[in-house]
C-alpha positions in Angstrom: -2.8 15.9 -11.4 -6.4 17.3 -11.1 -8.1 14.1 -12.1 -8.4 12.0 -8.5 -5.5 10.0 -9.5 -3.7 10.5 -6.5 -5.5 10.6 -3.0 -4.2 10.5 0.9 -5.6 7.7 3.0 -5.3 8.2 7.2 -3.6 5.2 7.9 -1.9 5.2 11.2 1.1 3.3 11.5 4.1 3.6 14.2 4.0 7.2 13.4 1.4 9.7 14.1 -0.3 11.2 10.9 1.1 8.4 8.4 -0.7 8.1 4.9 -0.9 5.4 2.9 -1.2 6.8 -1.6 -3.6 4.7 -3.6 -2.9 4.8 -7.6 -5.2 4.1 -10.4 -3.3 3.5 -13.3 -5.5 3.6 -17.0 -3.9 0.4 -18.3 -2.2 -1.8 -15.5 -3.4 -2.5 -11.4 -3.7 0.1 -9.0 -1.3 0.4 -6.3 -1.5 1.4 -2.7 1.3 2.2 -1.1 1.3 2.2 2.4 3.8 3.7 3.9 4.7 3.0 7.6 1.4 0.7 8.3 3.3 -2.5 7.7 7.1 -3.5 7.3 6.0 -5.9 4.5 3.0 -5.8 2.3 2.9 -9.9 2.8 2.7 -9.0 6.7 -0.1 -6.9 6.3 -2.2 -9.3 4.1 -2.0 -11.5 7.0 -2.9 -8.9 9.7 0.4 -9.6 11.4 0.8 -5.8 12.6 4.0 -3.8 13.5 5.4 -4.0 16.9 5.5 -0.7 17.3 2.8 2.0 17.7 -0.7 1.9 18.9 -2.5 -1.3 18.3 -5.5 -0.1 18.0 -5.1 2.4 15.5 -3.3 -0.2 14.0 -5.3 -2.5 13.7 -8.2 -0.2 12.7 -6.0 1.1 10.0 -5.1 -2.2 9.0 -8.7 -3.9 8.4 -9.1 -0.8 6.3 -6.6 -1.4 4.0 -7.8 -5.0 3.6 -11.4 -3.9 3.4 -10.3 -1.5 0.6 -8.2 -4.4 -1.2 -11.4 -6.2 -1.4 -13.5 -3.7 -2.8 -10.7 -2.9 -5.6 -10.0 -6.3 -7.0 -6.2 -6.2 -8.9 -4.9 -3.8 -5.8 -1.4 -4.1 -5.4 -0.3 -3.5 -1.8 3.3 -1.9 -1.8 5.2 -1.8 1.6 8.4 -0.3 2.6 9.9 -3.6 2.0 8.5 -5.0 -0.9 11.5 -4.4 -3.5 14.0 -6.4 -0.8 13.6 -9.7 -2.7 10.7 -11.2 -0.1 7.8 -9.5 -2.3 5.2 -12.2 -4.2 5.8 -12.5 -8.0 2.4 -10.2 -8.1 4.2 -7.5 -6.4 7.6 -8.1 -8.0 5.7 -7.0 -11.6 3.9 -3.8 -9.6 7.4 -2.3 -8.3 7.7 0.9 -9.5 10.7 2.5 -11.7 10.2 5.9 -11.1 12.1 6.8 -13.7 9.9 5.4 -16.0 7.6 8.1 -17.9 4.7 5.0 -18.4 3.9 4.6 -15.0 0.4 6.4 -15.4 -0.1 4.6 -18.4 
């Protein structure tokens, strides 16, 4: 998009060289979508990490996230599980309809 919209964060998860994409949105809360970090976005908000991969990069990559979530207040957190029913209200009004042409708006 040439604008910095969309970036790459190193976030290590159970698989080597996962990335986690943060979204600034003009109009609504950015998003961060983290990929394989966390199974839940709810998990990684309490630093509960994965029990797979290495802990230390994990947990590294984890405070990261969290540090960043503080620094961008509205930030959205989206894990691979998030649309399953379990996801906050918050995050329930932050799922994404990709087929919807607003959702750089």
């Amino acid at each position: 998009m040439g604008d910095g919209s969309l970036t790459l964060l190193p976030t290590p998860g159970h698989t080597a060289g996962s990335v986690s994409l943060p979204v600034r949105r003009r109009t609504r809360p950015p998003l961060l979508l983290v990929g394989d970090l966390t199974y839940g976005a709810e998990l990684l908000e309490r630093r509960q990490l994965p029990g797979v991969g290495g802990r230390s990069q994990l947990a590294k990559a984890t405070d990261n996230v969290l540090a960043l979530k503080q620094r961008m207040p509205g930030l959205v957190i989206l894990g691979p599980r998030s649309d399953r029913g379990r996801a906050s209200a918050r995050q329930r009004t932050a799922t994404v309809d990709r087929t919807d042409p607003s959702l750089m708006a």
